[in-house]
C-alpha positions as CSV (number, residue, x, y, z in Angstrom):
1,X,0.7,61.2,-31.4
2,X,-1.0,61.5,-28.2
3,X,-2.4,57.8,-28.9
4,X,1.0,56.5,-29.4
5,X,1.8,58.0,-25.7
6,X,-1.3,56.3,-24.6
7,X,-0.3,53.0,-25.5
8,X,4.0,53.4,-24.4
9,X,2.5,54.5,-21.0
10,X,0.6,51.2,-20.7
11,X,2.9,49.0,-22.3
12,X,5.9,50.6,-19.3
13,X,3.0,50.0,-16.6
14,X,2.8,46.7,-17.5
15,X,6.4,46.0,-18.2
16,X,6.5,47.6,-14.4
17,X,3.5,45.3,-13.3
18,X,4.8,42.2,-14.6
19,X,8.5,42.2,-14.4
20,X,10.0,39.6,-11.8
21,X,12.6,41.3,-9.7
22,X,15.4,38.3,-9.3
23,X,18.4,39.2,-6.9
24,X,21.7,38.1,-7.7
25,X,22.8,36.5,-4.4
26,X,21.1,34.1,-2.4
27,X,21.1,32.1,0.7
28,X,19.2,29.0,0.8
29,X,16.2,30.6,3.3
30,X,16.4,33.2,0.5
31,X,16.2,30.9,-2.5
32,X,13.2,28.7,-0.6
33,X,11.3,31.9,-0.1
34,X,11.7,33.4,-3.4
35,X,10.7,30.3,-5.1
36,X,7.7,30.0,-3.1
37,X,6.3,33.2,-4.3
38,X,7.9,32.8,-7.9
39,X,7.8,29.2,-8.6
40,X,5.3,28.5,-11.8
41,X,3.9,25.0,-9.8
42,X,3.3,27.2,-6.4
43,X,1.6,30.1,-8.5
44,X,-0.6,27.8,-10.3
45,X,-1.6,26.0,-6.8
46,X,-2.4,29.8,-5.2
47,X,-4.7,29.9,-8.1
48,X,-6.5,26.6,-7.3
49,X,-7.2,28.0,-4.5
50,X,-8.9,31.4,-5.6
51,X,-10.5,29.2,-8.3
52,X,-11.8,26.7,-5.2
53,X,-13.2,30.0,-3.7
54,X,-15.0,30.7,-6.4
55,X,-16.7,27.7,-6.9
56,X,-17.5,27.6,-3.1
57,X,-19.7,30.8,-3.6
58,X,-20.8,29.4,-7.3
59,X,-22.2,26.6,-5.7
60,X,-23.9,28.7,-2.7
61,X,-25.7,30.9,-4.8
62,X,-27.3,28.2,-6.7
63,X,-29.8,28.0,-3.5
64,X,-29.9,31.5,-3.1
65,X,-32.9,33.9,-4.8
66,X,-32.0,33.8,-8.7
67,X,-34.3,36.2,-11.1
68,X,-34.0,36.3,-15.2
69,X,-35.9,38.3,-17.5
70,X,-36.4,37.6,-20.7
71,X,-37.4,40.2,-24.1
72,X,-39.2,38.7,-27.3
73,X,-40.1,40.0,-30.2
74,X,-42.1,38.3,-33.2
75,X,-43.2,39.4,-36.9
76,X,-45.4,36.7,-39.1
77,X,-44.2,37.1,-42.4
78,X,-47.2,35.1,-42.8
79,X,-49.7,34.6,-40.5
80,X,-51.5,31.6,-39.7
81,X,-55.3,31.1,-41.2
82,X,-57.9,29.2,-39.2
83,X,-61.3,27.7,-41.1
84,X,-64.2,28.7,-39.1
85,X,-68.2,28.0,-40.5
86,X,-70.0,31.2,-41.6
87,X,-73.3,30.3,-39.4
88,X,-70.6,31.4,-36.4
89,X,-71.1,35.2,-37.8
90,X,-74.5,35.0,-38.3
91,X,-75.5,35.0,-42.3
92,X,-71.6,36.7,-43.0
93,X,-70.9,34.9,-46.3
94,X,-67.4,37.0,-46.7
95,X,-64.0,36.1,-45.7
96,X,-63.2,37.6,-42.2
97,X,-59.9,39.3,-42.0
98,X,-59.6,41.2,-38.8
99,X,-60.5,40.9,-35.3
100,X,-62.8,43.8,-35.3
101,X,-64.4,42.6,-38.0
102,X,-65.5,39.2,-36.0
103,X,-66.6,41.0,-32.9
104,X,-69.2,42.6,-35.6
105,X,-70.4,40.3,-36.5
106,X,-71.1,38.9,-33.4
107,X,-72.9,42.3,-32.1
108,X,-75.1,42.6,-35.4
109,X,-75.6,39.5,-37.3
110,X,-78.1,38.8,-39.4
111,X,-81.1,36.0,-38.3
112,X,-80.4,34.0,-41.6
113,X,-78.2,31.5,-40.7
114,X,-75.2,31.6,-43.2
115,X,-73.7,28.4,-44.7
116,X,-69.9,27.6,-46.2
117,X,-66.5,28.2,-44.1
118,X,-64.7,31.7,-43.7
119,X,-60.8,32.0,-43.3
120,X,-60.0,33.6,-40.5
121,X,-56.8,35.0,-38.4
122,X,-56.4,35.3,-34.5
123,X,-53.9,37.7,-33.1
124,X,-51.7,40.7,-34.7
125,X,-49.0,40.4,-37.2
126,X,-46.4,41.5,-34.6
127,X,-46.4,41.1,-30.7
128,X,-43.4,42.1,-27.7
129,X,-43.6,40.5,-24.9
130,X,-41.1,40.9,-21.7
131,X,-41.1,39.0,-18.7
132,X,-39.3,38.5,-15.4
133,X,-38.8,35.5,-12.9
134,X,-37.9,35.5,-9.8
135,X,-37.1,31.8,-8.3
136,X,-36.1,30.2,-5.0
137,X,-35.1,26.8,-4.5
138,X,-36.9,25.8,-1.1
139,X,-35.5,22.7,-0.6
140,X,-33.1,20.0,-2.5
141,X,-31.0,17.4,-0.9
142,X,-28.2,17.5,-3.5
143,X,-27.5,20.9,-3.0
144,X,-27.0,20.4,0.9
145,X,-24.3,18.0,-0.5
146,X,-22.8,20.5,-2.6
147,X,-22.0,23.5,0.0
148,X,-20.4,20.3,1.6
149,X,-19.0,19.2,-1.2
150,X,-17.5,22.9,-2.1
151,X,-16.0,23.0,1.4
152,X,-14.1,19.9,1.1
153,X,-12.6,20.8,-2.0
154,X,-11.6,24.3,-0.8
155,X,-9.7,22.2,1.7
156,X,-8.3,20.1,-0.9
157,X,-7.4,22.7,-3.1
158,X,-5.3,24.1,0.1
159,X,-4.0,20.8,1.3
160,X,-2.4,20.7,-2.8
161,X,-1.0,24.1,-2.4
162,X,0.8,22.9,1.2
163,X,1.8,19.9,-0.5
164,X,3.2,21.7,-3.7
165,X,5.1,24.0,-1.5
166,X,6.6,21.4,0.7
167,X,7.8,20.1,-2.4
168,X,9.2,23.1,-3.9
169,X,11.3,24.0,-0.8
170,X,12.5,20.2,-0.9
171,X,13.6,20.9,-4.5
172,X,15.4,24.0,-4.1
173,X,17.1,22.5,-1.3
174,X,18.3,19.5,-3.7
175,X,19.2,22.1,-6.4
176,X,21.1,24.5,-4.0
177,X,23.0,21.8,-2.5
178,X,23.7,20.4,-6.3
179,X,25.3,23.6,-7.0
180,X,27.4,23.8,-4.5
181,X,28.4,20.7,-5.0
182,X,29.6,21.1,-8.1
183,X,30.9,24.8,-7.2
184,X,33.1,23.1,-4.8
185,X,34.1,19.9,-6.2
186,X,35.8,22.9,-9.0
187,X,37.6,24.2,-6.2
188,X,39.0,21.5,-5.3
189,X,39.9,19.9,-8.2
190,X,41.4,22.7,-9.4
191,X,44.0,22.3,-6.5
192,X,44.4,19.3,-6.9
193,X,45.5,19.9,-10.3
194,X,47.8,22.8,-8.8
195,X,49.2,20.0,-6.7
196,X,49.8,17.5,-9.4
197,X,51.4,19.4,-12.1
198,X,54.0,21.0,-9.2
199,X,54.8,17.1,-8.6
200,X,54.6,16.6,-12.3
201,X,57.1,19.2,-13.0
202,X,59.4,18.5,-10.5
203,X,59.4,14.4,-11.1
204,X,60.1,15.6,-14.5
205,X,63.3,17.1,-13.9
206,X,64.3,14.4,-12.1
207,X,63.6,12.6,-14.5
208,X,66.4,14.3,-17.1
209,X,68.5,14.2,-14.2
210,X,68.6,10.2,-14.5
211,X,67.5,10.1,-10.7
212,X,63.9,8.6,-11.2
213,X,62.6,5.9,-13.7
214,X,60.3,7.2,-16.4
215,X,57.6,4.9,-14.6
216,X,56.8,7.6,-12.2
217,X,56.2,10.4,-14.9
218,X,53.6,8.4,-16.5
219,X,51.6,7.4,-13.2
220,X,51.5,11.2,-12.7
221,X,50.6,11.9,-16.0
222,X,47.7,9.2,-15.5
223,X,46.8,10.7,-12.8
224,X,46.4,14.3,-13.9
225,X,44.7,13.5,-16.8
226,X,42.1,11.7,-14.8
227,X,41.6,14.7,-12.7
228,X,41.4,17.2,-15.5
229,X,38.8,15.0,-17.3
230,X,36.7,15.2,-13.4
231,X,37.1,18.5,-13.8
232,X,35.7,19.4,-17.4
233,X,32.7,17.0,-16.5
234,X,32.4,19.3,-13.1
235,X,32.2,22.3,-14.6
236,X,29.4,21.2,-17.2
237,X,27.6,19.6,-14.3
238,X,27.6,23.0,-13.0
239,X,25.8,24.7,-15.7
240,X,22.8,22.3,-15.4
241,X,22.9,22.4,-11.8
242,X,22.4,26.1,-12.1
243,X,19.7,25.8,-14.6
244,X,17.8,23.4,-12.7
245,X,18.1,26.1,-9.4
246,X,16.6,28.6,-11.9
247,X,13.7,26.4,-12.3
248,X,13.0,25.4,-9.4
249,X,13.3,29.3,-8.4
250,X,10.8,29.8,-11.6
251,X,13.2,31.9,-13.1
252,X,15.1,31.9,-16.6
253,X,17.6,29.2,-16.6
254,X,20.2,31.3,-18.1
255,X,19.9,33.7,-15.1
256,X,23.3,34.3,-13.4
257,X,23.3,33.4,-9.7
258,X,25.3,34.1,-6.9
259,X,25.2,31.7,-4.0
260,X,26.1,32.8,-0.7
261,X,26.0,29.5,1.5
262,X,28.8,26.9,1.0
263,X,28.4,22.9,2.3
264,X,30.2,23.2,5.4
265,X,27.9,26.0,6.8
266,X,24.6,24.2,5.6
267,X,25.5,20.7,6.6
268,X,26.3,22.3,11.0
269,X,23.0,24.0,10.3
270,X,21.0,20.8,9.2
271,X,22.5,18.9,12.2
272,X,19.8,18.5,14.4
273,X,19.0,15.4,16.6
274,X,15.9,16.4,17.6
275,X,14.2,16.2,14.8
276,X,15.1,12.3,14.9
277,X,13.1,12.6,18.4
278,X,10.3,13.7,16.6
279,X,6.8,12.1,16.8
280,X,5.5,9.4,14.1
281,X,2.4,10.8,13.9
282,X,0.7,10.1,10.2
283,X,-2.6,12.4,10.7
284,X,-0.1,15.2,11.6
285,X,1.4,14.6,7.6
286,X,0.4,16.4,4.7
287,X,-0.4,13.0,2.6
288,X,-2.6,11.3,5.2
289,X,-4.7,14.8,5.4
290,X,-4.9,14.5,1.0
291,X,-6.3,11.3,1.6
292,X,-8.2,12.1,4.1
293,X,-10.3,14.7,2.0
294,X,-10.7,11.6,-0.6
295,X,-12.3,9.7,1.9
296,X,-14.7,12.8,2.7
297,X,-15.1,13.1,-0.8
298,X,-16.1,9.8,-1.1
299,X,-18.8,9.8,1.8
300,X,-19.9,13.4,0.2
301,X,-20.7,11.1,-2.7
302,X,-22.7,8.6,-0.9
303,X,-24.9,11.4,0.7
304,X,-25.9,12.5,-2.9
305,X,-26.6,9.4,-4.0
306,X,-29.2,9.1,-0.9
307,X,-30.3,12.5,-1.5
308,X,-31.9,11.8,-4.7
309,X,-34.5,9.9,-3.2
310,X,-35.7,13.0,-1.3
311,X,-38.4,15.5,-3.0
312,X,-37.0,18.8,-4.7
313,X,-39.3,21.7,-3.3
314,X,-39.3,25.3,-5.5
315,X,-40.9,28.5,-6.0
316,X,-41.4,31.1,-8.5
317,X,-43.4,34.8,-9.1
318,X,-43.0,35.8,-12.5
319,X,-44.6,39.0,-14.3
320,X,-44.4,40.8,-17.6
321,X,-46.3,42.9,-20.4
322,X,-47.9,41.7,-23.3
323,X,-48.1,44.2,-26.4
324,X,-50.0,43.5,-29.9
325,X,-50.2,45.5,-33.1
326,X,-50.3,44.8,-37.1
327,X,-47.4,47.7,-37.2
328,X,-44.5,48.5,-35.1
329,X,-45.6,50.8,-32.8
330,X,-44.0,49.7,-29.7
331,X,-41.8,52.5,-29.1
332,X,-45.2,55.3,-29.7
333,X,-46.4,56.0,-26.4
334,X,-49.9,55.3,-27.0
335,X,-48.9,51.9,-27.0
336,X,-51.1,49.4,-25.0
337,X,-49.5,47.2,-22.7
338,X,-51.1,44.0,-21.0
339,X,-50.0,43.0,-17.9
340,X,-49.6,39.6,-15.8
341,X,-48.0,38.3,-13.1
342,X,-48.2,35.0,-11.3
343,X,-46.3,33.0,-8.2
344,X,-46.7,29.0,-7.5
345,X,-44.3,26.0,-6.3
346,X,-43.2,23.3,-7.4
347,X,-42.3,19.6,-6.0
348,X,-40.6,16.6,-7.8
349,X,-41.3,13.7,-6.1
350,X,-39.2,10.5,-7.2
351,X,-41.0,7.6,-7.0
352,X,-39.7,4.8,-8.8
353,X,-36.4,4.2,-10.3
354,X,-36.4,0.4,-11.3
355,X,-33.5,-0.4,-8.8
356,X,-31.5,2.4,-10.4
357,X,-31.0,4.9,-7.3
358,X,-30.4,1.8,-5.3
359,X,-27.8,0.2,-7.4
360,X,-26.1,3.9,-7.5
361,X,-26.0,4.2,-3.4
362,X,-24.6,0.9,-2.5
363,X,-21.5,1.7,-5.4
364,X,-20.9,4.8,-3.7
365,X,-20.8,3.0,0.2
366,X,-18.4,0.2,-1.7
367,X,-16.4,3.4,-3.3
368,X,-16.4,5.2,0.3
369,X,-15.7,1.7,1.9
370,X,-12.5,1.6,-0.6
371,X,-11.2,4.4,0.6
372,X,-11.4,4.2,4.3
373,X,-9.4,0.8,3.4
374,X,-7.0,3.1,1.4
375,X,-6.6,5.8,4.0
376,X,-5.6,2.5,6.5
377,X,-2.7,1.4,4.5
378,X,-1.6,5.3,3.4
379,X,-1.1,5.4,7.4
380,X,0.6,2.1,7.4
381,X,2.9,3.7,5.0
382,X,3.3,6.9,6.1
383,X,5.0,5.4,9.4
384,X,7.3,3.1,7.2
385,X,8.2,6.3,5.3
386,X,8.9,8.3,8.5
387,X,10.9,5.5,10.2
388,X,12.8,5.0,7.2
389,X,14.0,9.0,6.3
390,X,14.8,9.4,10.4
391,X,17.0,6.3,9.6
392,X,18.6,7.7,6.1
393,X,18.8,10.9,8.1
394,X,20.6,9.1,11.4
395,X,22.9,7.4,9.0
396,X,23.8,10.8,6.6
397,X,24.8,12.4,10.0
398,X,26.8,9.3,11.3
399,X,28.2,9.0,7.4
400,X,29.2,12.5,7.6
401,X,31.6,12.3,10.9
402,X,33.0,9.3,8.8
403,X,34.0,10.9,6.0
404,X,35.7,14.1,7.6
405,X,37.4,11.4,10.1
406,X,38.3,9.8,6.5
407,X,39.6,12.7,4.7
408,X,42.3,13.8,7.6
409,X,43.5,10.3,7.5
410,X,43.2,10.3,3.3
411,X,44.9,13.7,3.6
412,X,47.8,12.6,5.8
413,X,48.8,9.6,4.2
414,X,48.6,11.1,1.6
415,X,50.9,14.3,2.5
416,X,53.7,11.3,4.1
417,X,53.7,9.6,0.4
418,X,54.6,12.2,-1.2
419,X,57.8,13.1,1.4
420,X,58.2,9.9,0.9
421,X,58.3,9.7,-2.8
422,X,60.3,12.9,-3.2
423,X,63.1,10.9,-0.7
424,X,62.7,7.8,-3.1
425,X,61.5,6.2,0.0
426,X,58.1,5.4,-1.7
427,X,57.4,4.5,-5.2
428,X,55.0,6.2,-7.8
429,X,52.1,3.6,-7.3
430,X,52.1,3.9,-3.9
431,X,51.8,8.0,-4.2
432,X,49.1,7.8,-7.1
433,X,47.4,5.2,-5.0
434,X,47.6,7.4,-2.0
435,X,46.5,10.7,-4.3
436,X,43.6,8.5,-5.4
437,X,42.6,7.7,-2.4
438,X,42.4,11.5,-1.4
439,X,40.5,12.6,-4.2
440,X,38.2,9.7,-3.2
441,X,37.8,10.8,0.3
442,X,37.2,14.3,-0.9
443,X,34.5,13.8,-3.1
444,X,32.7,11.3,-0.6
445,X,32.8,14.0,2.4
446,X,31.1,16.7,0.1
447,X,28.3,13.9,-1.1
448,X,28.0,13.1,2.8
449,X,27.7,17.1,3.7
450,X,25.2,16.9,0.7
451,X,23.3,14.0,2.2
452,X,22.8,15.3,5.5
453,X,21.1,18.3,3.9
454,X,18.8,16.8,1.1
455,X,17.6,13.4,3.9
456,X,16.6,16.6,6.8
457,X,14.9,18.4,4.0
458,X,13.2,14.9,2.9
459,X,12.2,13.8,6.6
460,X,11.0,17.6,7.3
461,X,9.0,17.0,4.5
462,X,7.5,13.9,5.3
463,X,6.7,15.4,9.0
464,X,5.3,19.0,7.6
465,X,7.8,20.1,9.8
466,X,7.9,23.4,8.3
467,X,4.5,23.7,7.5
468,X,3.8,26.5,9.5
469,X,6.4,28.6,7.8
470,X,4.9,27.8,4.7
471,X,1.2,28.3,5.4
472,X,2.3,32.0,6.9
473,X,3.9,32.5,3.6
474,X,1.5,31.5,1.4
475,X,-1.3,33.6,2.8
């Protein structure tokens, strides 16, 4: 019983642990935050970064003091026999077996000299030894390289994580705006069905009354069923907006979701002219910094390559204890032990490589000469991308006055057609054409509002402009 306790405490500690707390209602600030601590890509880039760390000291303690010891044990089922004359024992004619029995001989042979061969064995059926090493490397080129090398990839593995999170808010943005999009593009279609089946029903009865032409019913019923059919598509739009929001928020796509801003309110807050005034500076960008650490990388590469020429300088002091016996008696304390210990260095020198360390360096200065090329035209682009969102951006704002303008004028000639039709001043086509022209209007000012947001979020991204924001929050 009290084991099954055990284990419901820690499976509720790590339910507690683990579980994501996902509000219901969220503003767009509060959307881009949350998915930048909740976001699977962004967590997954934090971790690069801890792994990066990681690797930084891996590599650094490769130069630092590194000791090992070392335990072995070994028991000759069947020990090795050596063929030694019998004149080495001095007249022994009989087949040595022992180490004692050698030294023996040696101490009181006899003056006959003794003739034929004698099997012998050297050493103890079982020996231990242990021993321990402690080693320093002194001096290697490559591993200069490497705590370079290590550096520069902690900064890529950073750079990645800015550029991920730039992304991610740029994402959310796009999903939030689809969903309101689609949230209001419900709205009003829904009045405009409202609208539609009031004219319906009263160009109906008038109709039956013989005082309008059965033309007029149908352009209305055309017209309505066009609208309805936007409508269902709206509404299933919505679904998948919402589901792509919930990934991009790196939550469950079925998650429900309140959304608190609306188009109107986004699209004055993403209004901002000075951002167009902002400078085209590519080395400021998150892309031309990624490609600058390639271009490190690659001249990181070309300083190994020379450092292989260069001698590798180490040392060493090692010790341990030897132990012999024909039984195990390791563990008995009158055990002899044999020590030894030792220190020394040692140098590799290369010499000659037939052309092959020379044939590596020059492909890594043509690799590192590649890439300085490369990082040219990335800041040839980079301009051409920033000129070109300042201009979608300029031209989403400029769209966006257009299309309100174009809705009150859609809107009014629209509201005279229909006193017009109902005073058979107008005709049906002229009112459907004048409804369809609203709807039109409608649709094309929310896309506009929508534009204006998602071409500031692209140019901000482009321009890192809210990369301090995002460097605060990932830390």
């Amino acid at each position: 019983m009290r084991k099954i306790l055990i284990l419901c405490s820690v499976i509720i500690f790590n339910s507690n642990v683990f579980s994501q707390e996902v509000p219901s209602q969220l503003s767009l600030q509060e959307a881009i935050d949350f998915a930048l601590e909740n976001n699977r890509t962004a967590i997954n880039a934090a971790r690069d970064i801890e792994a990066a760390e990681e690797q930084k000291w891996e590599t650094t303690a490769t130069g630092l003091p590194q000791i090992n010891a070392s335990i072995g044990y070994q028991n000759f089922l069947k020990q090795q026999v050596q063929i030694v004359p019998n004149a080495a024992f001095d007249n022994r004619q009989a087949t040595i077996s022992t180490v004692e029995e050698f030294f023996d001989i040696q101490a009181n042979g006899s003056p006959e000299p003794a003739t034929g061969f004698s099997e012998i064995i050297f050493g103890t059926k079982q020996n231990v030894n242990a021993t321990a090493t402690l080693s320093q490397l002194i001096f290697d080129g490559s591993y200069i390289v490497a705590l370079q090398s290590a550096k520069v990839f902690l900064e890529i593995s950073q750079n990645a994580k800015t550029k991920t999170d730039l992304q991610i808010r740029q994402s959310v943005i796009n999903a939030y705006g689809n969903v309101l999009l689609t949230e209001e593009s419900i709205e009003i279609l829904e009045k405009n069905i409202d609208v539609l089946e009031e004219n319906l029903f009263e160009t109906t009865k008038i109709y039956e009354n013989g005082l309008e032409e059965e033309e007029s019913v149908e352009q209305l019923q055309i017209t309505l069923s066009g609208v309805k059919s936007n409508l269902n598509n709206t509404e299933r739009l919505k679904d998948i907006a919402y589901q792509m929001l919930n990934i991009a928020l790196g939550i469950d796509i079925y998650k429900d979701l309140t959304l608190t801003d609306n188009l109107e309110t986004l699209t004055e807050k993403n209004r901002s002219l000075r951002l167009l005034e902002a400078d085209n500076n590519p080395e400021s960008t998150i892309d031309y910094q990624i490609a600058e650490n390639d271009t490190e990388t690659k001249a990181l590469m070309l300083k190994l390559e020379q450092s292989k020429a260069l001698p590798t300088i180490g040392g060493y002091l090692n010790g341990g204890y030897l132990g012999f016996s024909d039984e195990f008696t390791f563990l008995d304390n009158d055990q002899r032990w044999a020590g030894f210990s030792s220190f020394g260095f040692t140098m590799d020198i290369p010499i000659f490589s037939s052309g092959m360390r020379s044939a590596s360096t020059q492909r890594a200065r043509i690799n590192l000469e590649k890439a300085k090329t490369e990082l040219s035209e990335i800041e040839q682009r980079i301009k051409l991308q920033i000129e070109e969102a300042k201009s979608n951006y300029r031209f989403a704002l400029e769209d966006y006055e257009n299309k309100k303008n174009n809705l009150a004028l859609a809107e009014r000639i629209e509201q005279k057609n229909q006193t017009k039709y109902f005073e058979g001043i107008a005709g049906s086509f002229e009112l459907r054409q004048a409804q369809t022209q609203l709807y039109t209007a409608q649709q094309e000012l929310l896309q506009a509002m929508l534009d204006v947001i998602n071409s500031k979020a692209e140019l901000e991204t482009i321009l890192n402009t809210p990369i301090t924001k995002l460097n605060s929050q990932s830390k």
